[in-house]
TORVONU-970077 format. One record per residue (C-alpha): residue number from 1; residue in three letters; x, y, z. Coordinates in pm, whole numbers, plus 50000, padded with zeros to 5 digits. Layout:
pos, code, c1, c2, c3
NUM, ALA, X, Y, Z
...
//
This chain:
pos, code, c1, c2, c3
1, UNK, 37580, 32207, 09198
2, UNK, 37841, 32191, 09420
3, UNK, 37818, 32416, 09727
4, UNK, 38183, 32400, 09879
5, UNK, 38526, 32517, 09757
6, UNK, 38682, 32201, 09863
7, UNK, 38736, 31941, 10144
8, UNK, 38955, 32179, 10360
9, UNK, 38739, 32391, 10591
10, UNK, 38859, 32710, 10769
11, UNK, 38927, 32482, 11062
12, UNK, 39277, 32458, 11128
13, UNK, 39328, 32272, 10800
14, UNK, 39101, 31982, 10875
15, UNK, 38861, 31778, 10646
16, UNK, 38517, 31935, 10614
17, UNK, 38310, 31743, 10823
18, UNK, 38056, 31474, 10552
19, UNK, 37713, 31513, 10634
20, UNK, 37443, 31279, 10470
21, UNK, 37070, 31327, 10515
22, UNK, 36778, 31245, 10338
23, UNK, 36465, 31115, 10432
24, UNK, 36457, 30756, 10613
25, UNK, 36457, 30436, 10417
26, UNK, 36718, 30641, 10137
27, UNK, 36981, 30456, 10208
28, UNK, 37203, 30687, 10440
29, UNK, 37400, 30474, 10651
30, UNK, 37484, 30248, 10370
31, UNK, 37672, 30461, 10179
32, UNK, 37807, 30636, 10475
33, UNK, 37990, 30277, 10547
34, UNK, 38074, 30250, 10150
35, UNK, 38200, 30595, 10151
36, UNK, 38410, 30445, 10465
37, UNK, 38577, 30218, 10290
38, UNK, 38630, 30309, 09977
39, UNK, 38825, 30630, 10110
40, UNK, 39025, 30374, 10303
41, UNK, 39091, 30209, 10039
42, UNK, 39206, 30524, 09881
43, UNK, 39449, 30649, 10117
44, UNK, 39576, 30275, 10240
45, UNK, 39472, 30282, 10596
46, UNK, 39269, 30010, 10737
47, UNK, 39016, 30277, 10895
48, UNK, 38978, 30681, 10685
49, UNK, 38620, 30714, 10832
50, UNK, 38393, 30670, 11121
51, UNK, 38039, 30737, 11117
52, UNK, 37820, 30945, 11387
53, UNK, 37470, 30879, 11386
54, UNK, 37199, 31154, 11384
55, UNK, 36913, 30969, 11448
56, UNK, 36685, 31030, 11690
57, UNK, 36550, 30678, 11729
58, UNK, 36890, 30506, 11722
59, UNK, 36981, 30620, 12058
60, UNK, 36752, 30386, 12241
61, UNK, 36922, 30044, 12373
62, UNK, 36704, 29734, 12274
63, UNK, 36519, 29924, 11952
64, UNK, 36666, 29769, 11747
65, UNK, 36503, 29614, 11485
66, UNK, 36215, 29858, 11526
67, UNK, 36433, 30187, 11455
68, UNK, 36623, 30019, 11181
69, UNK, 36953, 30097, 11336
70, UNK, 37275, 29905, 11145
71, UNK, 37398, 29561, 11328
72, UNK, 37755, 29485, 11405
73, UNK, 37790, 29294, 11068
74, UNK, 37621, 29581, 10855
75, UNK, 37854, 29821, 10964
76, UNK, 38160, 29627, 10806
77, UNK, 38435, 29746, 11011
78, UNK, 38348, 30100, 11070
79, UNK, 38334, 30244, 11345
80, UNK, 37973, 30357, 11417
81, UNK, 37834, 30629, 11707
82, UNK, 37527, 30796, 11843
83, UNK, 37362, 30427, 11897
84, UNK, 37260, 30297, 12167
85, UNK, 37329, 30581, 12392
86, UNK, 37033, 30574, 12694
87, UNK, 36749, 30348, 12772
88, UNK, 36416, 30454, 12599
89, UNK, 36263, 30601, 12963
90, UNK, 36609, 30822, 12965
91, UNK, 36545, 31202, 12866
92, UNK, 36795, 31260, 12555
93, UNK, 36785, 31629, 12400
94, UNK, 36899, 31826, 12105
95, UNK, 37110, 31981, 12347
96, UNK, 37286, 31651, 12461
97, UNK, 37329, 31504, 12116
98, UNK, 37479, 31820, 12020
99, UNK, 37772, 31759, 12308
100, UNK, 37740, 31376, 12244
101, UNK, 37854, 31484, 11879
102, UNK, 38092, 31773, 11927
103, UNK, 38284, 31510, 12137
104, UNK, 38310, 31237, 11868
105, UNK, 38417, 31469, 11620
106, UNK, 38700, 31603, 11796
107, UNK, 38806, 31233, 11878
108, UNK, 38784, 31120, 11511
109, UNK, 38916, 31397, 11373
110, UNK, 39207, 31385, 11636
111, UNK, 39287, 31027, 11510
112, UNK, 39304, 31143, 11168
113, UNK, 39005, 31003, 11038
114, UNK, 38689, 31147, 10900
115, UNK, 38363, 31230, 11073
116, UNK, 38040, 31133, 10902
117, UNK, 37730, 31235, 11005
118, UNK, 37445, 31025, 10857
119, UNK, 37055, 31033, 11006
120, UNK, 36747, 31184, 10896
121, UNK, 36659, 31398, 11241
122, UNK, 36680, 31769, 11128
123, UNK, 36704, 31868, 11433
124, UNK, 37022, 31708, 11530
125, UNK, 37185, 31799, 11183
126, UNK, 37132, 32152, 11223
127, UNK, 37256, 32183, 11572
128, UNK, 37569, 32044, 11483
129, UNK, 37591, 32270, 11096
130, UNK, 37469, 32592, 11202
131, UNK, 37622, 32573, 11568
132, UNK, 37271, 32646, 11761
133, UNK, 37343, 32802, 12097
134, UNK, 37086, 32684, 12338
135, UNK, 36936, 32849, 12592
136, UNK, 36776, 32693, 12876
137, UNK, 36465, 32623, 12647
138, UNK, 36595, 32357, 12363
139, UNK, 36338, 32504, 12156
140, UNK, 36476, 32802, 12131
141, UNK, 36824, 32907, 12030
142, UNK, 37094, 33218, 11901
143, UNK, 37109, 33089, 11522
144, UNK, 36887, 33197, 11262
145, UNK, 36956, 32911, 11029
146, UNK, 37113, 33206, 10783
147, UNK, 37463, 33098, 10767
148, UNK, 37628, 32743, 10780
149, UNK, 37925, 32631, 10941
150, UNK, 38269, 32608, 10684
151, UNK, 38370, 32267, 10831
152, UNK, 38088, 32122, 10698
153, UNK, 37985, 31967, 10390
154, UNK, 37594, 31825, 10335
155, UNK, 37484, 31578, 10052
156, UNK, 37136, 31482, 10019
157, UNK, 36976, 31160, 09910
158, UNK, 36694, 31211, 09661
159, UNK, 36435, 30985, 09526
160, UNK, 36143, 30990, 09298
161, UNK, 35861, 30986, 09503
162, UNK, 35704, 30647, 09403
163, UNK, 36057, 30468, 09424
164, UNK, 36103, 30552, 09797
165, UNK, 35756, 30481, 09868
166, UNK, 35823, 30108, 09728
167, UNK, 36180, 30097, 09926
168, UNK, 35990, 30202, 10281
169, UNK, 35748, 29907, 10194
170, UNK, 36008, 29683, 10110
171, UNK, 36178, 29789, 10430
172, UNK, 35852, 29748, 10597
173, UNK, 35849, 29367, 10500
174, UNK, 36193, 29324, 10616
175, UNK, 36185, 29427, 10913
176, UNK, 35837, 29226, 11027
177, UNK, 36028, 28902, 10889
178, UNK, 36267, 28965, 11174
179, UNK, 36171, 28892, 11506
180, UNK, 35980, 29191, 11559
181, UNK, 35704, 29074, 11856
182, UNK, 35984, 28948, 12011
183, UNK, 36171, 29303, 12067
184, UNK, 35820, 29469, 12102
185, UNK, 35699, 29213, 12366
186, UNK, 36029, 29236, 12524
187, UNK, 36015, 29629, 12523
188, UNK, 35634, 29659, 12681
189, UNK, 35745, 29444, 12917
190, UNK, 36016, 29633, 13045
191, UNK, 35952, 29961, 12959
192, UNK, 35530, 29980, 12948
193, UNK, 35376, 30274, 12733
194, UNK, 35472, 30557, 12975
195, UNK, 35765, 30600, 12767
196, UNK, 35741, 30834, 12472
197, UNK, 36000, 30588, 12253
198, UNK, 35719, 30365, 12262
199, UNK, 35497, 30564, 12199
200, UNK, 35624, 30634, 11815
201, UNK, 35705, 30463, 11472
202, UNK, 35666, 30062, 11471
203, UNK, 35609, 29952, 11782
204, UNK, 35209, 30024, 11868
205, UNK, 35164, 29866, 11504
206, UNK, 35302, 29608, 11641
207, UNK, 35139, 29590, 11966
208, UNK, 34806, 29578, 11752
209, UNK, 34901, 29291, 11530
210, UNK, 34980, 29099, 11821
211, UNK, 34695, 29184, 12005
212, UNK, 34477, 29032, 11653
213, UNK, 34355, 29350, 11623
214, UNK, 34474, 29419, 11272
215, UNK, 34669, 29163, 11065
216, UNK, 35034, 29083, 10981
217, UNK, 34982, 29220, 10614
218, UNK, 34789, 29533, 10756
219, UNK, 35063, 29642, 10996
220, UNK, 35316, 29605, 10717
221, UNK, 35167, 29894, 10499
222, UNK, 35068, 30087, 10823
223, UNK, 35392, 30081, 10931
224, UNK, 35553, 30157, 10559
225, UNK, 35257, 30441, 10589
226, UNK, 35385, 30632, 10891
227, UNK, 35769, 30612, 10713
228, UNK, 35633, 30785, 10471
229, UNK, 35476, 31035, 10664
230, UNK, 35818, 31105, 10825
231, UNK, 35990, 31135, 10524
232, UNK, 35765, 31370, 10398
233, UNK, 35823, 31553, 10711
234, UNK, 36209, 31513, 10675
235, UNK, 36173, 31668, 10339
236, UNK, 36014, 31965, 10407
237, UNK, 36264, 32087, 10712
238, UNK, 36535, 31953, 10455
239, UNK, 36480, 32193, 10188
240, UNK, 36515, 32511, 10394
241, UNK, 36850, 32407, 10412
242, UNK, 37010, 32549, 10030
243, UNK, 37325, 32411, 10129
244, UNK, 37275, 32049, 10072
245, UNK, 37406, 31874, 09766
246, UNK, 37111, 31678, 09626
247, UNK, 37190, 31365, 09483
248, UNK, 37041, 31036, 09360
249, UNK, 37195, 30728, 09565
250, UNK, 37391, 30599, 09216
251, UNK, 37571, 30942, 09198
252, UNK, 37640, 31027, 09550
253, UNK, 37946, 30818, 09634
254, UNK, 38120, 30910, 09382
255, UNK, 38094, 31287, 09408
256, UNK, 38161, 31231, 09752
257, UNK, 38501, 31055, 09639
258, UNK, 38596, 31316, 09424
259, UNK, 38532, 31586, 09685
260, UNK, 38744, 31434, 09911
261, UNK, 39011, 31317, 09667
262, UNK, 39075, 31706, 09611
263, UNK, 39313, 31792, 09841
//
């Protein structure tokens, strides 16, 4: 059902702001950058959208095959931010991301184009859609998660369980065809295991393979294990939110079009 009157907000006339979330491996970047530019297409400008990332792993210079994040080629064109931000021993908070993001949406939207938000950290997403007002402990805040901002527009990406499972495996093998031990070597080396970046997601499966203390075909389903662990976790701090459009990858593009073809 659709949750939004249409793709004006309250906000001095502008575009609702596109949100897409969903749990990691669902494809959320990818059809932020074919929402991109299709809606150029659309309007006949070489640029309509740029995309901000919400993911908390993305920041992180030099993680890049381990986090997932889009390369210069996958991105087609569009503009893409919230990558790459700090090194992975820099402190990066809810807080900052929040300012990172408030930032690039004014820019965007002051070039005409539209902001899309695309990552799986709930966190981020909800300090940016329910306007959290931090105090000087990021854990706490003035919003009550009761009422969401009207620039703002959220679709979800939903799969059957037992498909995404198979897509964070396939992902899994993907990304340990790259050069993986390279970028984890290279990361140890310069960063150690004081940082907590390192501490997370691929890259101690990693460490382990290379160490021969589990094998190649072992750290592939680990790794696709912990995914799913996230996304289970993603889920369940997703669907507090009744706000979000839930829709199947095949469907969500073009109800995004449509929304935004409105007005």
């Amino acid at each position: 059902m659709e949750k939004a009157n249409n793709a004006k907000s309250h906000n001095n006339g502008q575009e609702q702001i596109l949100v897409i979330i969903g749990p990691t491996g669902s494809g959320k970047t990818g059809l932020a950058i074919e929402v991109a530019r299709e809606l150029a297409k659309l309007r006949g400008v070489n640029i309509a959208a740029e995309v901000i990332s919400a993911d908390s792993r993305a920041i992180y210079k030099g993680m890049d095959i381990g986090t997932a994040k889009p390369m210069p080629d996958e991105m087609q064109g569009i503009p893409h931010w919230g990558i790459d931000l700090v090194e992975p021993n820099d402190r990066f908070t809810v807080v900052d991301f929040q300012k990172y993001a408030r930032e690039k949406i004014a820019e965007i939207q002051k070039r005409g184009r539209l902001p899309i938000i695309a990552g799986g950290t709930g966190l981020y997403v909800d300090a940016l859609v329910y306007d959290y007002h931090f105090t000087n402990d990021v854990k706490k805040t003035c919003s009550d998660r009761s009422e969401m901002c009207a620039n703002f527009v959220l679709v979800g990406l939903k799969w059957p369980r037992d498909v995404l499972k198979a897509r964070l495996l396939e992902r899994s093998y993907k990304l340990f065809a790259q050069d993986i031990e390279d970028e984890c070597l290279r990361m140890v080396e310069q960063y150690g295991w004081d940082s907590q970046a390192m501490k997370s997601d691929i890259y101690p499966i990693v460490w382990e393979m290379m160490r021969g203390n589990i094998s190649r075909e072992e750290a592939i389903r680990l790794n696709a294990t912990d995914d799913w662990h996230l996304a289970k976790r993603q889920l369940t701090w997703f669907k507090r939110n009744k706000n979000i459009n839930w829709l199947e990858l095949a469907a969500a593009k073009d109800w995004i079009l449509k929304y935004y073809s409105k007005n």
